[in-house]
Short mmCIF file of the C-alpha atoms (twelve columns), coordinates in Angstrom:
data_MODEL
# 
_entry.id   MODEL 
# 
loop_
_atom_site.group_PDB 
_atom_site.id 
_atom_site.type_symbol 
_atom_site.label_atom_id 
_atom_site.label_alt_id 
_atom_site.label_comp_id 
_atom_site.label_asym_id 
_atom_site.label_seq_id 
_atom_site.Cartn_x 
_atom_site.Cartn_y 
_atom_site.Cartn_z 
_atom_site.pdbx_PDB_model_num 
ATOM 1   C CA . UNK A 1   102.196 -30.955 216.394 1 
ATOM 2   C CA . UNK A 2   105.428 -32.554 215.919 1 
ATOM 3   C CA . UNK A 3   107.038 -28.672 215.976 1 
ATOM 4   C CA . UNK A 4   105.356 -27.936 219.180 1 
ATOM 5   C CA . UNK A 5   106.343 -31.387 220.543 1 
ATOM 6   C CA . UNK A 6   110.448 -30.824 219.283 1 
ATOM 7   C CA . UNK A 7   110.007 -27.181 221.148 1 
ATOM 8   C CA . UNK A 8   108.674 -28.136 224.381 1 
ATOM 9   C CA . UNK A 9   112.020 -30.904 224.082 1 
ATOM 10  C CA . UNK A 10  113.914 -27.919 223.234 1 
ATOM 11  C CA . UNK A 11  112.545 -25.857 226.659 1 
ATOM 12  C CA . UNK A 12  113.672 -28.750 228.729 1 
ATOM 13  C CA . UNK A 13  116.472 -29.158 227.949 1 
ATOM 14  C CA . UNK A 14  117.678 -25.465 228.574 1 
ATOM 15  C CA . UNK A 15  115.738 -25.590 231.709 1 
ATOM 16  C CA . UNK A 16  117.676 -28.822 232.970 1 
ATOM 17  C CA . UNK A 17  120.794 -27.281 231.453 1 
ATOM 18  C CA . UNK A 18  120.329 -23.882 233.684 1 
ATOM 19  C CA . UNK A 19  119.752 -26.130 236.300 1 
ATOM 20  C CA . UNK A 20  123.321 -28.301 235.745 1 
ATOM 21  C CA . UNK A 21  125.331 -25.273 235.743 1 
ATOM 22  C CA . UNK A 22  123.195 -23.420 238.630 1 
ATOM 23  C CA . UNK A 23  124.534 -26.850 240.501 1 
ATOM 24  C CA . UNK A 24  127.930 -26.404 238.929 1 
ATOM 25  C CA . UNK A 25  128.153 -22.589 240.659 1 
ATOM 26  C CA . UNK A 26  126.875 -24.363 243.644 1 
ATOM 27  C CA . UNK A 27  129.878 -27.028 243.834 1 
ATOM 28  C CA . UNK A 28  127.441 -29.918 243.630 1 
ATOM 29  C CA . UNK A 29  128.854 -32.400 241.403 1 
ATOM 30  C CA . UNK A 30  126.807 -35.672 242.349 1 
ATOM 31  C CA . UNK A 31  123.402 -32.970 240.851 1 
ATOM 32  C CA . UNK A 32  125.138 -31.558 238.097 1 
ATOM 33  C CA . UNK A 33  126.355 -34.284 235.939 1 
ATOM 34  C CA . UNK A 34  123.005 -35.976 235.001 1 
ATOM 35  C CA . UNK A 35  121.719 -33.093 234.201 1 
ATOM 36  C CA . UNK A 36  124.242 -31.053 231.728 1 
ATOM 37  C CA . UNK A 37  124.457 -35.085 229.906 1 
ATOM 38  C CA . UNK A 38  120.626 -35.544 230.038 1 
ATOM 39  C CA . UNK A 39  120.573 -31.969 228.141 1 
ATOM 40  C CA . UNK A 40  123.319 -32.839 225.773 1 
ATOM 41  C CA . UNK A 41  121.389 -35.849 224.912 1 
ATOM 42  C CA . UNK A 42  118.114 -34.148 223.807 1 
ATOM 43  C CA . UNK A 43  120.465 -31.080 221.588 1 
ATOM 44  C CA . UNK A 44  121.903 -34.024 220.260 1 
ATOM 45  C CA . UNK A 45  118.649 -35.976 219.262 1 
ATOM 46  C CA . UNK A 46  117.356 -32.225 217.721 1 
ATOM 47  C CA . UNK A 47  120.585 -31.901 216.176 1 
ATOM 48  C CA . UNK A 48  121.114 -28.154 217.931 1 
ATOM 49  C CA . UNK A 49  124.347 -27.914 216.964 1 
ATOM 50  C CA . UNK A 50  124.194 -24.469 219.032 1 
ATOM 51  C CA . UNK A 51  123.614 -25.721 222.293 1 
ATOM 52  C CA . UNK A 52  125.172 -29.391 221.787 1 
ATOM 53  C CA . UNK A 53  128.132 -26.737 221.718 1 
ATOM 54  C CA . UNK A 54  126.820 -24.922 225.289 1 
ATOM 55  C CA . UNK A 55  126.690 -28.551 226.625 1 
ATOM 56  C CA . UNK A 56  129.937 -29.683 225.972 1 
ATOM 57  C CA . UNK A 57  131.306 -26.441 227.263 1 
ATOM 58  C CA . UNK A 58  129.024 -26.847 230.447 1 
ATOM 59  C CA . UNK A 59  130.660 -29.848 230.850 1 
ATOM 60  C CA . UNK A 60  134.119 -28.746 230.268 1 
ATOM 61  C CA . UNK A 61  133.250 -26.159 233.152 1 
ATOM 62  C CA . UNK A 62  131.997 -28.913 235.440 1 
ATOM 63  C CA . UNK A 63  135.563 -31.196 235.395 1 
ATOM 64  C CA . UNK A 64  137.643 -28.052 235.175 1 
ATOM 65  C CA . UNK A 65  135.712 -27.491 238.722 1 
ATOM 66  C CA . UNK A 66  136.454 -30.555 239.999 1 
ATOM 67  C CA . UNK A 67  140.279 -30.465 239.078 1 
ATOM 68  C CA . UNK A 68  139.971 -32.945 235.842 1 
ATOM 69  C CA . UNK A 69  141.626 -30.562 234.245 1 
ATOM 70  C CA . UNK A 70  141.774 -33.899 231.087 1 
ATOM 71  C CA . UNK A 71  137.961 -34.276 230.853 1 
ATOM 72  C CA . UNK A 72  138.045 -30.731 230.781 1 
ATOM 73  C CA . UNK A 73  139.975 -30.068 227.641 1 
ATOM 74  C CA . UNK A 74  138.201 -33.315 226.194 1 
ATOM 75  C CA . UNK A 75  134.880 -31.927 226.430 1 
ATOM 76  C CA . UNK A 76  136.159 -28.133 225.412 1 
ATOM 77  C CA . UNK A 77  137.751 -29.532 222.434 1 
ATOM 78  C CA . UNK A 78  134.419 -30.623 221.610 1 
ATOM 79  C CA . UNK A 79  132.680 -27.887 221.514 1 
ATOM 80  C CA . UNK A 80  134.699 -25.769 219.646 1 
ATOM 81  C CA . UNK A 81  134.534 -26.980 216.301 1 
ATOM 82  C CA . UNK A 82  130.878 -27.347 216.763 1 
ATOM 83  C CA . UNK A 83  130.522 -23.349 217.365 1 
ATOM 84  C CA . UNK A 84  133.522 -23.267 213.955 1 
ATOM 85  C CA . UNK A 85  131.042 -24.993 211.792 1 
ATOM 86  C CA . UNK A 86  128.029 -23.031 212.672 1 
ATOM 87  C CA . UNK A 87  129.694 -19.918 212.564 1 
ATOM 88  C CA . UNK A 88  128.681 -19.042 216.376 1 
ATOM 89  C CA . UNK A 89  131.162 -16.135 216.986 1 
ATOM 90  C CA . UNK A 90  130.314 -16.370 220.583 1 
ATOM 91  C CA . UNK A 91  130.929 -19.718 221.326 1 
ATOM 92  C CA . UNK A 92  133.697 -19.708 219.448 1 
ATOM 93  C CA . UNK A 93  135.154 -17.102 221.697 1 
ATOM 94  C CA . UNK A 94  133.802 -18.571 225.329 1 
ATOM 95  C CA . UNK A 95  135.859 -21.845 223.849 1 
ATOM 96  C CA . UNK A 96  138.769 -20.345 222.493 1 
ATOM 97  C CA . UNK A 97  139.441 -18.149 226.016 1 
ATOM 98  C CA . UNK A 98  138.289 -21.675 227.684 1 
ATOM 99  C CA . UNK A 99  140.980 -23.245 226.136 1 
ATOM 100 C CA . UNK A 100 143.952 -20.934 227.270 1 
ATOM 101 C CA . UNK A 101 142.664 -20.789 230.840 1 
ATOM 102 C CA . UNK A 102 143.176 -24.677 230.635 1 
ATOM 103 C CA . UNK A 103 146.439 -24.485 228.776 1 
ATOM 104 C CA . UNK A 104 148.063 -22.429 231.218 1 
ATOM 105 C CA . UNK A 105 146.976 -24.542 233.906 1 
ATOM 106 C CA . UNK A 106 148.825 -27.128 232.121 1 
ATOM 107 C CA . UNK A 107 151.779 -24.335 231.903 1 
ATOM 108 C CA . UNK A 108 151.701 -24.644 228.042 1 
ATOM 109 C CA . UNK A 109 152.255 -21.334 227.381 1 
ATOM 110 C CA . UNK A 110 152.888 -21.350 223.904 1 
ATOM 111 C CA . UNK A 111 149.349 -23.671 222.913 1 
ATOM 112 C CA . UNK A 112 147.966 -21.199 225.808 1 
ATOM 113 C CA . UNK A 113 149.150 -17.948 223.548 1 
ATOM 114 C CA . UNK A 114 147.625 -19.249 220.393 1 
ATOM 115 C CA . UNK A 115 144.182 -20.135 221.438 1 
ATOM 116 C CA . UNK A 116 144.179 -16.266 223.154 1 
ATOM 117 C CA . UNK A 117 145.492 -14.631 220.054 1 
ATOM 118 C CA . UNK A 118 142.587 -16.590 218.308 1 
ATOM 119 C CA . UNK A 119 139.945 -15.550 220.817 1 
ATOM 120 C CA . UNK A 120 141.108 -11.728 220.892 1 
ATOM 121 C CA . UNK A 121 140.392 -11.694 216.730 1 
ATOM 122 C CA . UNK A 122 136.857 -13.068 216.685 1 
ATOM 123 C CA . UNK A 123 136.930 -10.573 219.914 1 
ATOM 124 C CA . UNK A 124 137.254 -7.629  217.457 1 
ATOM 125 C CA . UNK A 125 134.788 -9.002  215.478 1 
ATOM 126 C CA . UNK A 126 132.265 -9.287  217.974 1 
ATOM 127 C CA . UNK A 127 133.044 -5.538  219.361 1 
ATOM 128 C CA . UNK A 128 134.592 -4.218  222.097 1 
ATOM 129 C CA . UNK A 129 133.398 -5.504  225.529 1 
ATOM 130 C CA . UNK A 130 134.985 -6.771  229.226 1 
ATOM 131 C CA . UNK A 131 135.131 -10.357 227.903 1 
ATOM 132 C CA . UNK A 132 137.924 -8.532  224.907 1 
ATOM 133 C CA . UNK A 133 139.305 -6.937  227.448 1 
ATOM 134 C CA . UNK A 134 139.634 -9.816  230.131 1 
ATOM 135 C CA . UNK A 135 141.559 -12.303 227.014 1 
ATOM 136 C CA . UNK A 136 144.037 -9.139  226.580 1 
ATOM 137 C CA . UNK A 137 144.963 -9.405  229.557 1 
ATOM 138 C CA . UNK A 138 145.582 -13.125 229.863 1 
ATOM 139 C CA . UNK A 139 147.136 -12.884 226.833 1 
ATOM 140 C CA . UNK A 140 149.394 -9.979  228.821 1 
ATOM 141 C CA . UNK A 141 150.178 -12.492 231.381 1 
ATOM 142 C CA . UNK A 142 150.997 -15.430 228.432 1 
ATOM 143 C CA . UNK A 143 153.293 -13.595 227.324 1 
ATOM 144 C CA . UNK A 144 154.758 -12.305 230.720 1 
ATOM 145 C CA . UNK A 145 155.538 -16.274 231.155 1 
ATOM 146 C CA . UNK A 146 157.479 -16.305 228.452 1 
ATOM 147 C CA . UNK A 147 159.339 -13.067 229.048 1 
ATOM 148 C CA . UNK A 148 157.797 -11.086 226.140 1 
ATOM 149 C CA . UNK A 149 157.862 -8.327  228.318 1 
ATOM 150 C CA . UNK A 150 157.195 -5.909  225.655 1 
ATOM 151 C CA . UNK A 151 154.502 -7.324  224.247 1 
ATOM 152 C CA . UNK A 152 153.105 -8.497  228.092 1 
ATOM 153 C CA . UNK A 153 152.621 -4.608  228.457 1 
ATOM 154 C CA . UNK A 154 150.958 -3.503  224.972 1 
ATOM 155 C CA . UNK A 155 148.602 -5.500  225.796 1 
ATOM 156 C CA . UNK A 156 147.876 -4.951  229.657 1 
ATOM 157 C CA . UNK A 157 147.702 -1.274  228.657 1 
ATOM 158 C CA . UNK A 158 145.410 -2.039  225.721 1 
ATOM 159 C CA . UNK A 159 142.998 -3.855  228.840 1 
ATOM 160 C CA . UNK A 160 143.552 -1.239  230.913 1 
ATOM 161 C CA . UNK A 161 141.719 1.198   228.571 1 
ATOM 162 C CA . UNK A 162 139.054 -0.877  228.156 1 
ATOM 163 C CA . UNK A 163 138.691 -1.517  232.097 1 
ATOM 164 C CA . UNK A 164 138.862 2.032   232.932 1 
ATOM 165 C CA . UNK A 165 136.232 3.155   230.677 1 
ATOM 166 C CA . UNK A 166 133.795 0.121   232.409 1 
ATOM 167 C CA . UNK A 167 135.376 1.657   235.538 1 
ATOM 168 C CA . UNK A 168 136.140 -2.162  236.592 1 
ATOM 169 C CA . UNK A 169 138.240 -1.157  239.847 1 
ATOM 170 C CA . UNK A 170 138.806 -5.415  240.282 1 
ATOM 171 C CA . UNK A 171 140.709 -5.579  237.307 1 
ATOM 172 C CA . UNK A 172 141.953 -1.938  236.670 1 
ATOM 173 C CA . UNK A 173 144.047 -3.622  239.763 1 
ATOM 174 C CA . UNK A 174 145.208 -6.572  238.472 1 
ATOM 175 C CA . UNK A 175 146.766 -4.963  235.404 1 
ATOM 176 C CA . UNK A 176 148.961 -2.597  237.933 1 
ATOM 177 C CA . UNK A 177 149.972 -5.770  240.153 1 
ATOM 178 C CA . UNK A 178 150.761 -7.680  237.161 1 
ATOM 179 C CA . UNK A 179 152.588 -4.739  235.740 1 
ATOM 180 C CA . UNK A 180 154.439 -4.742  238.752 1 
ATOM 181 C CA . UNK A 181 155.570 -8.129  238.422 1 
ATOM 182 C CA . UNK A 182 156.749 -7.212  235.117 1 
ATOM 183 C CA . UNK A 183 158.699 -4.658  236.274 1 
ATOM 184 C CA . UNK A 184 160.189 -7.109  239.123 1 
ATOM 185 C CA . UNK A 185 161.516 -9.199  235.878 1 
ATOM 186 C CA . UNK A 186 163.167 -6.503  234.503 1 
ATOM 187 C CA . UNK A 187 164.822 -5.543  237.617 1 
ATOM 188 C CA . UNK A 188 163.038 -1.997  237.459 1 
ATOM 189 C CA . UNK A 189 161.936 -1.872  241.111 1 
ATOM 190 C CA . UNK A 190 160.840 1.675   241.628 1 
ATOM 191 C CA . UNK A 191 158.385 1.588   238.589 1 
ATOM 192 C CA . UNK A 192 157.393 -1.869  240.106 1 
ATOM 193 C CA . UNK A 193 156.554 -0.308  243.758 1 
ATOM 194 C CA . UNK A 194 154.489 2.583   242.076 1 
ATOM 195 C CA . UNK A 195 152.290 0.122   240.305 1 
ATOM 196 C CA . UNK A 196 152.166 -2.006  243.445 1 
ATOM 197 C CA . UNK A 197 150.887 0.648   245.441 1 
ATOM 198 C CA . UNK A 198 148.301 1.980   243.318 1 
ATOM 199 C CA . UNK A 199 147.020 -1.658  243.541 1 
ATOM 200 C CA . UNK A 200 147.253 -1.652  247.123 1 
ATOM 201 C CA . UNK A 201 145.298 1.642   247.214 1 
ATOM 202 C CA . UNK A 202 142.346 0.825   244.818 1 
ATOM 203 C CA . UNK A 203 142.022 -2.322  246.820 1 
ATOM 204 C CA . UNK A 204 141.766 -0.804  250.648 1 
ATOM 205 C CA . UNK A 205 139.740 2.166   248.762 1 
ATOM 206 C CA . UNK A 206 136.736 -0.501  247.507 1 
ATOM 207 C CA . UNK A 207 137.820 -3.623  250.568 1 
ATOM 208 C CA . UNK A 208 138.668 -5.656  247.761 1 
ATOM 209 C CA . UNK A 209 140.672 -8.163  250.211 1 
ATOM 210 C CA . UNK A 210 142.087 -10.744 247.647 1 
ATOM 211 C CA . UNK A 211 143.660 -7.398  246.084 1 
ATOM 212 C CA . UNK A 212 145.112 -6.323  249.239 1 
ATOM 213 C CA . UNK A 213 146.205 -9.536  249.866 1 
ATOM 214 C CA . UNK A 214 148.311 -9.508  246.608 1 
ATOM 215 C CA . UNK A 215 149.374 -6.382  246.543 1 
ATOM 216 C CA . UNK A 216 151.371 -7.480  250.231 1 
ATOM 217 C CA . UNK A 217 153.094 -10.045 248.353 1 
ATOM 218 C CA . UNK A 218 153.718 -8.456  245.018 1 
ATOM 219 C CA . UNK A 219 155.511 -5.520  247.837 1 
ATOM 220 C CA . UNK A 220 157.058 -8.115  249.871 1 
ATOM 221 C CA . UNK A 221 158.999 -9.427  246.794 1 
ATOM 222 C CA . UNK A 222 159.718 -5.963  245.724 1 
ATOM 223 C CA . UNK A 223 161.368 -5.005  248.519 1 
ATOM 224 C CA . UNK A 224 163.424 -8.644  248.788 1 
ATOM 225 C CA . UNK A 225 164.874 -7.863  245.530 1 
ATOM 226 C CA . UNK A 226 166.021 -4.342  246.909 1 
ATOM 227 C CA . UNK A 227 167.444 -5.985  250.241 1 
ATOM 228 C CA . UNK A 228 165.126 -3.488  252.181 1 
ATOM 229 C CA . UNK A 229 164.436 -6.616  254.461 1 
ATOM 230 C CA . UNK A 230 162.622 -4.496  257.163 1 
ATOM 231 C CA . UNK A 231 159.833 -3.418  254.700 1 
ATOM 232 C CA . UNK A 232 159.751 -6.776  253.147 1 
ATOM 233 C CA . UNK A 233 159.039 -8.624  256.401 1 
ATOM 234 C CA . UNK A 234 156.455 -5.713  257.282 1 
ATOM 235 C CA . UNK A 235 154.605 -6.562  253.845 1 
ATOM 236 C CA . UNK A 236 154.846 -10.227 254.965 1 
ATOM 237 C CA . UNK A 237 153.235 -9.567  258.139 1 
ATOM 238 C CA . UNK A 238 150.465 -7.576  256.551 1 
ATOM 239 C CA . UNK A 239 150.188 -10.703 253.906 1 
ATOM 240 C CA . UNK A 240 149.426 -13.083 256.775 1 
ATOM 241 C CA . UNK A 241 147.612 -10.788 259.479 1 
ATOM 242 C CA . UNK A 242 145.053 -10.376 256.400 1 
ATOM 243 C CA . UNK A 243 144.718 -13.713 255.269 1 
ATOM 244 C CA . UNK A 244 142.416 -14.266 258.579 1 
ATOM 245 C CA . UNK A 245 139.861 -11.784 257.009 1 
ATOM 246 C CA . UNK A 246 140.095 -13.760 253.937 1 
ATOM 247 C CA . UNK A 247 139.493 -17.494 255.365 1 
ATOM 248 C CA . UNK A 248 136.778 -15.832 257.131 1 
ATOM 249 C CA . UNK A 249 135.146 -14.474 253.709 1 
ATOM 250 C CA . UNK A 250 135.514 -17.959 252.247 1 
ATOM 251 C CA . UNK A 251 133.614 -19.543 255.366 1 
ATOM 252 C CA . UNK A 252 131.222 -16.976 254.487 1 
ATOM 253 C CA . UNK A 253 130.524 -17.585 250.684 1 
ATOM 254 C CA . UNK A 254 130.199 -21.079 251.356 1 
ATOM 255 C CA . UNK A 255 127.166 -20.434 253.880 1 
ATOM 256 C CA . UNK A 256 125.904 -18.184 251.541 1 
ATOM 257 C CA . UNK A 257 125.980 -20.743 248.762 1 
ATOM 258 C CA . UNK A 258 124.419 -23.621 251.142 1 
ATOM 259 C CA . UNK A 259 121.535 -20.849 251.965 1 
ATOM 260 C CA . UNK A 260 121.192 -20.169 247.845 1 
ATOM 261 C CA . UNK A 261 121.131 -24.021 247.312 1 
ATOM 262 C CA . UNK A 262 118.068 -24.479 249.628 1 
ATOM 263 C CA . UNK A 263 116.572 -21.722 248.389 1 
ATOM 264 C CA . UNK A 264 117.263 -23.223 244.984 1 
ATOM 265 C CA . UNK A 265 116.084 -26.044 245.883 1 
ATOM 266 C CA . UNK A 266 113.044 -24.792 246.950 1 
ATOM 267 C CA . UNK A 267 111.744 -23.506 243.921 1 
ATOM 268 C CA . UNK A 268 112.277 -26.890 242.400 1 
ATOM 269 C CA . UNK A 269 110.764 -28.750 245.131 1 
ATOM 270 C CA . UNK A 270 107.710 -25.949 244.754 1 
ATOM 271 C CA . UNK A 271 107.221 -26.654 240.620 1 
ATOM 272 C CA . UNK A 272 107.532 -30.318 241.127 1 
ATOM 273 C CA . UNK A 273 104.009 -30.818 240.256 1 
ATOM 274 C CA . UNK A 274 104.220 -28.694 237.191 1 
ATOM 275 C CA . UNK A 275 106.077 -31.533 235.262 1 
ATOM 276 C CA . UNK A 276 104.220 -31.191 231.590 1 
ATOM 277 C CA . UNK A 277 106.948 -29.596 228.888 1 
ATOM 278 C CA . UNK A 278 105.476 -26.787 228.228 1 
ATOM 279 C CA . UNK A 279 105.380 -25.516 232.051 1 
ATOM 280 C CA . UNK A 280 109.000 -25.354 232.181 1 
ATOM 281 C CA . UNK A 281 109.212 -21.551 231.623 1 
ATOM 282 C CA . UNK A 282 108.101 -20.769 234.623 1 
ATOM 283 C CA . UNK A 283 111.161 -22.670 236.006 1 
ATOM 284 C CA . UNK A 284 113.476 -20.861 233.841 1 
ATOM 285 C CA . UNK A 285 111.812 -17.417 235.013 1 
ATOM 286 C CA . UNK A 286 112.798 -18.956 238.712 1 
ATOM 287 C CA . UNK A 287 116.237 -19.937 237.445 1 
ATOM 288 C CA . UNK A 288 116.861 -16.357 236.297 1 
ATOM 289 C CA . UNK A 289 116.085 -14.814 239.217 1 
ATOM 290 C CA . UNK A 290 117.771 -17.305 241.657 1 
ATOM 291 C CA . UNK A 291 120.942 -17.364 239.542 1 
ATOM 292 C CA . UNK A 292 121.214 -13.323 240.307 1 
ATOM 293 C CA . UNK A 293 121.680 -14.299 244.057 1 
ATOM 294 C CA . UNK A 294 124.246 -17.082 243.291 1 
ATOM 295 C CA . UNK A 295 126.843 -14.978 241.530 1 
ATOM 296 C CA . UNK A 296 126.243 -12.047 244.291 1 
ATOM 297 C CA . UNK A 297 127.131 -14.217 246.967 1 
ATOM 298 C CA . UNK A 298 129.982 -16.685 245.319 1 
ATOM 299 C CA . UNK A 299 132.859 -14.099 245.431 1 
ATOM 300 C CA . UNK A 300 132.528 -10.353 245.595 1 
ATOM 301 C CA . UNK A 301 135.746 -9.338  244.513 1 
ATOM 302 C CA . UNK A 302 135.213 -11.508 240.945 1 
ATOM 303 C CA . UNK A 303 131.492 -9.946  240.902 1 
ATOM 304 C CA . UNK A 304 133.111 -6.681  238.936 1 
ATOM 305 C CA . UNK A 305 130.253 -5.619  236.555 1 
ATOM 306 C CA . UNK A 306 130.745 -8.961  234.850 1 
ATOM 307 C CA . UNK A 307 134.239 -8.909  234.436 1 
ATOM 308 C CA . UNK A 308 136.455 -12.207 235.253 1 
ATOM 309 C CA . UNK A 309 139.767 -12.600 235.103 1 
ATOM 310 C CA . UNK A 310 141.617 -15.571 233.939 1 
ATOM 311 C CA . UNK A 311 137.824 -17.215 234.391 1 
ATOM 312 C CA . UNK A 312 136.419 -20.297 232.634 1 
ATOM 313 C CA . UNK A 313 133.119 -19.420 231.152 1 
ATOM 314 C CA . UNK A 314 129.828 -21.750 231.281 1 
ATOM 315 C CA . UNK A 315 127.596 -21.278 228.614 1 
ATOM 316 C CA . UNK A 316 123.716 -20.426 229.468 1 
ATOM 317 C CA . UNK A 317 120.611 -19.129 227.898 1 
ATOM 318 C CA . UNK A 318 118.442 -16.441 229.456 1 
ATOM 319 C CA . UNK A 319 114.969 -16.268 228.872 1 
ATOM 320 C CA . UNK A 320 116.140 -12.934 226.569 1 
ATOM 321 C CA . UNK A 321 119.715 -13.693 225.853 1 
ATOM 322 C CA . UNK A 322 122.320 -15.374 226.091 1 
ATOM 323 C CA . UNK A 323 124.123 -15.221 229.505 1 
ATOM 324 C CA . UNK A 324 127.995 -16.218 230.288 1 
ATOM 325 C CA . UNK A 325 128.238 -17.669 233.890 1 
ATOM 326 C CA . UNK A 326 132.189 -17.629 234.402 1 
ATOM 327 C CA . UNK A 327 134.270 -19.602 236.714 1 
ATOM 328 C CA . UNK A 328 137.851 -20.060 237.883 1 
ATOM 329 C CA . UNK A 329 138.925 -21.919 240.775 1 
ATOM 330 C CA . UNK A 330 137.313 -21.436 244.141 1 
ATOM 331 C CA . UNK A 331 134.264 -20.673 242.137 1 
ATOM 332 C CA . UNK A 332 135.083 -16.896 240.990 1 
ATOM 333 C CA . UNK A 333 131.492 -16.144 239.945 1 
ATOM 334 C CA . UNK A 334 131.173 -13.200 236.802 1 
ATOM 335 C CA . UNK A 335 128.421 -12.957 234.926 1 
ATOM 336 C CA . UNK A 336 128.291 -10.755 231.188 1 
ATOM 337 C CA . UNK A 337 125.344 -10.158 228.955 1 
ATOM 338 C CA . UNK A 338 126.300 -10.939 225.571 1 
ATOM 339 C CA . UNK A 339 124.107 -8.107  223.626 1 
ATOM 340 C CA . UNK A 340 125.740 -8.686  220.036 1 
ATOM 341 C CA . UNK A 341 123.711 -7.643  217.319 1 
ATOM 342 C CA . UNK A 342 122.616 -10.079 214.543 1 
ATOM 343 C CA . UNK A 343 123.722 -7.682  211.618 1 
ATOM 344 C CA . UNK A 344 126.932 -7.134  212.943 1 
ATOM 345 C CA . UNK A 345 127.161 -11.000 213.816 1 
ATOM 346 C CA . UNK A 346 126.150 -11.603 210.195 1 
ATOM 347 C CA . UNK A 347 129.101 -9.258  208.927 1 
ATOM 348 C CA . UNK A 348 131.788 -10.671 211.177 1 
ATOM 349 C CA . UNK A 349 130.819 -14.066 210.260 1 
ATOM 350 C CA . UNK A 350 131.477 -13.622 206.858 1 
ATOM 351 C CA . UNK A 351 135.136 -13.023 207.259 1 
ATOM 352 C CA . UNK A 352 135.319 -16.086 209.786 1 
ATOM 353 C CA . UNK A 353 136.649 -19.392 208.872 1 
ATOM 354 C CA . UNK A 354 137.096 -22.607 211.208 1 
ATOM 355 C CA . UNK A 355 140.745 -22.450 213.284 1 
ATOM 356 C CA . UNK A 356 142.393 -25.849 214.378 1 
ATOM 357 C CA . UNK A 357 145.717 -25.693 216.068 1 
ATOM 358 C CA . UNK A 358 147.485 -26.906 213.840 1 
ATOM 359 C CA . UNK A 359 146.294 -24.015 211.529 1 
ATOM 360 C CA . UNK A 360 147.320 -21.750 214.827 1 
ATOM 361 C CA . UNK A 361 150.516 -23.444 215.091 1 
ATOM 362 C CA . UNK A 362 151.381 -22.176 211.439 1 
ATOM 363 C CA . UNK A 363 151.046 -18.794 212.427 1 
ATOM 364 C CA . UNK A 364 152.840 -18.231 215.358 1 
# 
């Protein structure tokens, strides 16, 4: 009895936690909060050291959402050695690439290089996937900061691979525009335009608008540095004619995400009588299905067959699997089955040992 009573405790609290970071996708913080702390208290009580990790990164992901970028790295910082000790490959990684999105925020590039460099080697443990592929390339971009050119490349091409073979047209993209940029460093304009415009193509070819919208102003700064002044100012008129289009698809996410928060909210209001423990499944079935809406409609050119770049991840549980629900700001939405197989988690956990940064520090 007292097993059956801890588990119905345990499917509770992942249904209010799916619920906190549903509200979290949905930008309401006055919801969310109770909830993802209410959670964290019952993991806490149970002594899930698991999901007392998922918490704390759920909460991370709820003040990095509302700009408190401090409570952020607080609560992330609290996570991770929880995931270390248990030997959670996973959640060692979602904190690790957490960690560098809100370093570089910070524009600590070199604490933002170390916690990627960490996150890409338990990435080879775990196996090759988008998520691998998404760190190299913010690890690209870390080191594109501070003009390690060379290196910035190796790895964009190393993501590039990856993104190809996933035939992720989102991101294939971003490597070429931040190639370009690269190239703009190094003064090496013509390689810089052909990159730019192979961005610019793959983003008019599949109306990827924040794409286009870059690839003007990657072109516009192109041309500057050339002196071509009449093809610069046509690339800043193209920059600004199509940031119309995109304040109009913001005003439209954000009535799609009011129409998936009533219809959230409906399911809730529907199950309200079904308040014993054990019922809660149903919810989560309801959850699961809801949530697919949510990250359709929060932004399409993030929703890239789960890839995210530069994204904060919030940790969830499916009903099958574990589920990564990412986020950056103005709630870029991805979304990445993590289908890692328990002998091959077994293996890599053998050769894993807990990281601090200090023990990062001493080998960069």
């Amino acid at each position: 009895e007292l097993a059956d009573e801890l588990n119905m405790h345990k499917e509770y609290a992942d249904a209010i936690l799916k619920i906190g970071n549903i509200y979290t996708l949905l930008g309401d913080f006055s919801k969310n909060s109770e909830l993802l702390f209410q959670a964290l208290g019952i993991y806490e009580k149970l002594n899930d050291k698991e999901f007392i990790a998922y918490a704390l990164s759920s909460i991370a992901a709820s003040y990095y959402e509302q700009n408190n970028l401090d409570k952020a790295l607080e609560y992330e910082l609290k996570s991770l050695p929880l995931s270390q000790e248990i030997n959670d490959l996973d959640g060692i990684s979602r904190s690790l690439s957490n960690l560098g999105v809100m370093y570089g925020d910070l524009k600590d590039y070199e604490k933002q290089k170390l916690y990627y460099r960490e996150a890409i080697r338990i990435g080879h443990q775990i196996g090759i996937d988008l998520g691998l592929a998404v760190t190299y390339l913010n690890y690209g971009e870390v080191n594109s900061n501070l003009d390690k050119l060379d290196t910035s490349f190796y790895y964009y091409n190393k993501a590039l691979l990856i993104f190809k073979e996933f035939n992720n047209v989102r991101l294939i993209a971003d490597v070429h525009l931040l190639s370009s940029q690269n190239y703009l460093k190094m003064k090496k304009t013509e390689q810089g335009l052909t990159h730019a415009q192979i961005a610019l193509q793959l983003g008019i070819e599949n109306d990827l608008l924040k794409t286009i919208h870059r690839s003007y102003k990657v072109l516009h700064e192109l041309y500057s540095s050339m002196g071509d002044m009449d093809s610069a100012y046509k690339y800043s008129l193209l920059q600004y004619q199509i940031k119309d289009s995109l304040d109009l698809e913001s005003t439209l996410v954000k009535l799609s995400q009011t129409e998936m928060k009533y219809e959230f909210e409906k399911v809730l209001q529907e199950n309200k009588n079904k308040q014993k423990l054990k019922e809660y499944k149903y919810i989560i079935f309801s959850i699961a299905s809801i949530s697919v809406f949510i990250l359709l409609v929060s932004e399409p050119d993030f929703w890239d067959a789960g890839g995210f770049y530069n994204a904060l991840s919030i940790p969830t549980s499916d009903v099958s699997g574990t589920v990564a629900l990412g986020t950056a700001a103005g709630l870029a939405v991805g979304a990445a089955a993590a289908g890692l197989n328990h002998q091959k988690k077994a293996e890599a956990v053998k050769n894993h040992g807990t990281v601090t940064i200090d023990d990062l520090e001493k080998t960069s």
